[in-house]
C-alpha positions in Angstrom: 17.7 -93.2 -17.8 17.7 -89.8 -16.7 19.6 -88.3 -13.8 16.2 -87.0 -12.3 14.6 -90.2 -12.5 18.2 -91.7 -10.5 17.5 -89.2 -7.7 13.4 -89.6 -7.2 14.6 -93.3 -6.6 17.1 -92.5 -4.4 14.4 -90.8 -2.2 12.8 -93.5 -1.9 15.5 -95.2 -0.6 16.4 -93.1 1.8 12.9 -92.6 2.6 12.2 -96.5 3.3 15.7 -97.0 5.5 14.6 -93.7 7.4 11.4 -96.3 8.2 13.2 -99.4 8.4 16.6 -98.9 10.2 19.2 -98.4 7.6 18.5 -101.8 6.1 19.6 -100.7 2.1 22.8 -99.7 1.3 22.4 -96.6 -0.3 25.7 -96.3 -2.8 24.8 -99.2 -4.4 21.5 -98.6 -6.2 21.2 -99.3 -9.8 19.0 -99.4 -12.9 18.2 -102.4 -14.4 17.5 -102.4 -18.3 13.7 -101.8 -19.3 12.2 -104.6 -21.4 13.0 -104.8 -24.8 11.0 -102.0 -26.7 8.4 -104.2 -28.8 7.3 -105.7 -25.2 6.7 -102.4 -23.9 3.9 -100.7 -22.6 3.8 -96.6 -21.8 2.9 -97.9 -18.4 5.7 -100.1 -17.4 7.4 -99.6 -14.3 10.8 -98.5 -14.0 13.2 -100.5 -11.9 16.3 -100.4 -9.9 18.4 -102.8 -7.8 19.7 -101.7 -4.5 21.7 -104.1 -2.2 21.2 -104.8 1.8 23.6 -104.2 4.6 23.0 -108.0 4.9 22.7 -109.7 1.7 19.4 -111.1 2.8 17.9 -108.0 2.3 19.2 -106.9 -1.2 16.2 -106.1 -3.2 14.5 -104.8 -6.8 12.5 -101.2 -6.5 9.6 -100.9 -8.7 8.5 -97.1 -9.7 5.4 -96.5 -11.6 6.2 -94.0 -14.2 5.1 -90.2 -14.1 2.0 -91.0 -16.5 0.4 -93.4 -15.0 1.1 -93.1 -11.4 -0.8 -96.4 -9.8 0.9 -98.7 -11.9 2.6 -100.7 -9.4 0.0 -100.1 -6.7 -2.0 -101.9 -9.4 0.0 -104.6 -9.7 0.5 -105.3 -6.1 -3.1 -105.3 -4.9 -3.9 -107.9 -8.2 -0.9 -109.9 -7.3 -2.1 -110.5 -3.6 -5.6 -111.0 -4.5 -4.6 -113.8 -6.8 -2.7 -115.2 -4.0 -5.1 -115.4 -1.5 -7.5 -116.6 -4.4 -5.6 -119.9 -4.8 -4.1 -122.2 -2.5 -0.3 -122.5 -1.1 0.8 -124.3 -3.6 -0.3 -122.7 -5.9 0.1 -119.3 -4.8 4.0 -120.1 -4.2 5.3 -118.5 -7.4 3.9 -115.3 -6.6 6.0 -112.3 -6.0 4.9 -109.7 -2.8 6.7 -107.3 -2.2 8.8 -106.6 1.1 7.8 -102.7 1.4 5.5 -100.8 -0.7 4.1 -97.7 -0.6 3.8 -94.0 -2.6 6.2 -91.3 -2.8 5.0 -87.9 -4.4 2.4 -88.7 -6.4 4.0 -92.7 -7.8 3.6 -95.9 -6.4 6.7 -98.0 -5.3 7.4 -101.4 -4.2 10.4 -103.2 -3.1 11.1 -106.6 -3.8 13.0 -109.5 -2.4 15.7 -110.3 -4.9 15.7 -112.7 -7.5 17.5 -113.3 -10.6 16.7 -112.3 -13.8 17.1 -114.7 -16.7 20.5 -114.0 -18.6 20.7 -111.5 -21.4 23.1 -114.1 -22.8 21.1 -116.6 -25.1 23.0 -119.8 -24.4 23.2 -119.2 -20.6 19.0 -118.2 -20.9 18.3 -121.5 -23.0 20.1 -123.3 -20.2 18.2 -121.5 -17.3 15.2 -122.1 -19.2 15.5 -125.6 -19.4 15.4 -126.1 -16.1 12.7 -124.9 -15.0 10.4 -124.7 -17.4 8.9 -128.0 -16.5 8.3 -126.5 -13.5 6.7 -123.4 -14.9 4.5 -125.6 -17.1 3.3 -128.0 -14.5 2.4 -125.1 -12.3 0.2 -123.8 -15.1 -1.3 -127.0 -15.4 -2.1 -126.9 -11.3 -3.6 -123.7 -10.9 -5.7 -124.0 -14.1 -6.8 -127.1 -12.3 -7.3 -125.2 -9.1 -9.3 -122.4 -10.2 -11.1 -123.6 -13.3 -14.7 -122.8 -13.0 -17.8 -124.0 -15.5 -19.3 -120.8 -16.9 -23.1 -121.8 -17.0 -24.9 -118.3 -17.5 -25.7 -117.9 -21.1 -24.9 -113.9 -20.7 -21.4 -114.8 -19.2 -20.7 -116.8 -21.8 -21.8 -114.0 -24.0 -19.8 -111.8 -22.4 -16.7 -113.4 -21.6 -16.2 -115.7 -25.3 -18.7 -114.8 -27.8 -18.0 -111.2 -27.5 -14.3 -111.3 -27.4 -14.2 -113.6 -30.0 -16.4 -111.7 -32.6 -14.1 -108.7 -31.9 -11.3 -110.7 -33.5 -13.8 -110.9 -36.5 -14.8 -108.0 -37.0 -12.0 -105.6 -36.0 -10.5 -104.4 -39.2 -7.3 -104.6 -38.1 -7.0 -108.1 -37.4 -4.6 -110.4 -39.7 -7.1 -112.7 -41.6 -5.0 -116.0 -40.6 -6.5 -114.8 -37.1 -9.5 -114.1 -38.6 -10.2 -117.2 -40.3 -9.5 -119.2 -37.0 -11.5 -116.6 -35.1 -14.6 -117.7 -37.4 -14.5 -121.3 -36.4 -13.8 -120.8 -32.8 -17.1 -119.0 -32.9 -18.6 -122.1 -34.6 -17.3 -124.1 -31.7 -18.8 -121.8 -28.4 -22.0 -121.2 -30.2 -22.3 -125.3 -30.8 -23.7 -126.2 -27.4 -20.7 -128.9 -27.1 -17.9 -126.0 -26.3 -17.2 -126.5 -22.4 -17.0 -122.7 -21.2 -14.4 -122.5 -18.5 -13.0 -119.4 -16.3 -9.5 -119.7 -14.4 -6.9 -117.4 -12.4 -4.7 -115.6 -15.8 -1.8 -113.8 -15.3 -2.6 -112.1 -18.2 1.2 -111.7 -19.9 3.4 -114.6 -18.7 6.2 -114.2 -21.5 9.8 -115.0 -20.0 10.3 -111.9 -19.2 8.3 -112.2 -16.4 10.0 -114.7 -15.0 12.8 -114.6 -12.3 14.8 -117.2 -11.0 15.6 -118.0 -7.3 18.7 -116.4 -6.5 19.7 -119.7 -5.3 19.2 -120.9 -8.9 20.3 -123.8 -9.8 19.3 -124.8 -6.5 16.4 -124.1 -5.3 15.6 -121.5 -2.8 14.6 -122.0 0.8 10.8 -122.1 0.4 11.6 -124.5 -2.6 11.3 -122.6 -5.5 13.4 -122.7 -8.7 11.5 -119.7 -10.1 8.9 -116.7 -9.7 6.7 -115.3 -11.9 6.4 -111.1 -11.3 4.4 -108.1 -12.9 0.5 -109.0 -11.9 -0.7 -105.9 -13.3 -2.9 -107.9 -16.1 -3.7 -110.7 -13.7 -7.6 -112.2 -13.2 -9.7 -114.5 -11.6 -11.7 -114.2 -15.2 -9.2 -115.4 -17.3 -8.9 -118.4 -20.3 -7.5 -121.3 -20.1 -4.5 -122.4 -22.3 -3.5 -118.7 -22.7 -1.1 -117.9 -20.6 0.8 -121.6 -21.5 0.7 -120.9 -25.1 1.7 -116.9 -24.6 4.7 -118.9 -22.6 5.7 -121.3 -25.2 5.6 -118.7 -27.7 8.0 -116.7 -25.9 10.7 -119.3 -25.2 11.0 -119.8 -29.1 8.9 -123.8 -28.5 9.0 -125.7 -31.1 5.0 -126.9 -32.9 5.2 -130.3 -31.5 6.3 -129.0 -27.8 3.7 -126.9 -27.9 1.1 -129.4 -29.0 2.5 -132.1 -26.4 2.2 -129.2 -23.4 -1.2 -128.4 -25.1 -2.3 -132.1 -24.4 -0.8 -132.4 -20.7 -2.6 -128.8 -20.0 -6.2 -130.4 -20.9 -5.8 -133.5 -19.3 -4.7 -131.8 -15.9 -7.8 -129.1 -15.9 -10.3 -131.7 -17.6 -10.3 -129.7 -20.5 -11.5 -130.6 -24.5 -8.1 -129.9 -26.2 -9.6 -129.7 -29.4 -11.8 -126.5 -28.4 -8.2 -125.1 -27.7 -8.5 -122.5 -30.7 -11.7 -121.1 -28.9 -10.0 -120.2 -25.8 -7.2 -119.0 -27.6 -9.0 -116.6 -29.5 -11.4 -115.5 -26.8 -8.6 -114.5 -24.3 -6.7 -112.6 -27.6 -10.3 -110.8 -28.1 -10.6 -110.0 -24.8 -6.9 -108.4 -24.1 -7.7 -106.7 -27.4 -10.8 -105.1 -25.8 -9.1 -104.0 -23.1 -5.7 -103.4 -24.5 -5.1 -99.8 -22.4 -1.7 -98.9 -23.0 -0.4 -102.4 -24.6 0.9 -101.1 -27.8 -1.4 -101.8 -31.0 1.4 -103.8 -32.6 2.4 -105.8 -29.5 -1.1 -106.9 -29.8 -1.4 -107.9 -33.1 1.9 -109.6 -33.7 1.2 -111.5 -30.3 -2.2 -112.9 -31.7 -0.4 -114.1 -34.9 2.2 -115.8 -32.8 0.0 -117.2 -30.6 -2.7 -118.7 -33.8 0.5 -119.4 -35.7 1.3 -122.0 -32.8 -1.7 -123.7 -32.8 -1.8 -127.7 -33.5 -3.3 -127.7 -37.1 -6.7 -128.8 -37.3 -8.9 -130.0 -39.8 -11.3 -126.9 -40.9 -14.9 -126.8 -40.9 -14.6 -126.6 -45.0 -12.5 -129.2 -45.2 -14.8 -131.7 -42.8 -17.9 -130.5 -45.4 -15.8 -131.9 -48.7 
């Protein structure tokens, strides 16, 4: 990370304790490491840690980068509209930030501070399996909480048919998707497929998850973890999509992901049998408005993401 990058940061700092009485300690900011290259976008944020005079306040600073300016004013405005979309409980997971604001022409934010999974694979497994019961059943809650019937024929066009016949027809889409694309199409143009909306965070890999700083206990308004970077986030979104784009991410074996597939649709009411549909609607619609998320990102993430789908019996196969 360059040296001119260091000091723009630094400004910030000094400009927020010029507002706020000296609450940072200046000497100790830091980078933290960028995400791993094949998860990056050219809009990520850049960010730094920086520690309190009290330890209370120690916090992450997000920077949106030169390019793309907004990025983190983005994210922050979708992160608290999801949160005052939902309910408490719901909500409780969601990261707002402590300060936020713009500095030259960038958008900041700081954040309380929470801990990052380990870089360390053992210690990471461990940290993941404890709480990913409770990242799943939250998933399962505010798909509950925000599911909503989709009963106009053009928002169904628009929001599943469309999406999904761009995996069909895009050239370069890997057939395996493809082929899976074809019947989910099948399924929404049936007249049986139940067309559902709910709140999406839009890229909830483990990544973008942080652990209280308590951890393993939890912190004080009883969290174990919290989920960050809103930037993708909607009230539009698919159900099953951000579970699976979890699972996928924490290495889950086929049968996990099958059993947390079946607890998923019985909490939001949901056909689990039509999963494939959603599935490849929400992968359609990213791919329709990818922005900056890199081409291949994209297309390995939609293999992953069919690849770890319960097998099902195929329309061919039903006809022999």
């Amino acid at each position: 990370m360059s040296g001119e990058i260091e000091e723009f940061v630094f400004d910030i700092a000094k400009h927020e304790n010029r507002l706020h009485g000296d609450k940072f300690s200046i000497s100790t900011l830091s980078p933290l490491g960028l995400p791993p290259s094949q998860e990056r976008s050219s809009d990520s944020a850049i960010h730094f840690k920086i520690g309190g005079v009290q330890a209370k306040d120690d916090a992450i600073i997000s920077v949106s980068n030169a390019q793309f300016p907004e990025a983190v004013a983005g994210a922050v405005e979708r992160g608290a509209k999801i949160a005052t979309y939902v309910e408490e409980r719901a909500a409780k997971p969601i990261v707002r930030p402590i300060l936020s604001g713009r500095f030259g022409n960038q958008s900041y934010a700081f954040w309380s501070e929470h801990k990052p999974l380990s870089k360390n694979r053992l210690m990471r497994k461990i940290q993941l399996m404890s709480i990913n019961r409770h990242v799943l059943d939250w998933l399962g809650y505010i798909g509950n909480v925000s599911g909503r019937a989709i009963v106009s024929e053009l928002d169904l066009y628009g929001r599943y048919i469309k999406p999904i016949r761009y995996l069909i027809n895009d050239d370069d889409i890997p057939m395996a998707v493809k082929s899976v694309a074809h019947e989910a199409l099948e399924i929404v143009e049936s007249g049986k497929f139940q067309a559902v909306e709910i709140v999406q965070h839009g890229d909830l890999w483990h990544g973008n998850i942080m652990l209280a700083k308590s951890w393993p206990m939890k912190s004080g308004d009883g969290q174990l973890f919290y989920v960050i970077d809103w930037g993708g986030s909607n009230t539009h979104g698919y159900p099953y999509a951000d579970l699976v784009r979890y699972m996928v991410s924490i290495h889950a074996d086929a049968n996990s992901i099958a059993t947390e597939i079946g607890k998923y649709g019985l909490t939001c009411g949901l056909e689990n049998e039509h999963v494939h549909a959603y599935i490849c609607a929400g992968l359609g619609h990213l791919g329709m408005n990818r922005n900056e998320f890199p081409a291949d990102v994209y297309l390995r993430l939609c293999e992953a993401m069919i690849a770890a789908m319960p097998k099902h019996e195929t329309s061919s196969a039903r006809d022999l």
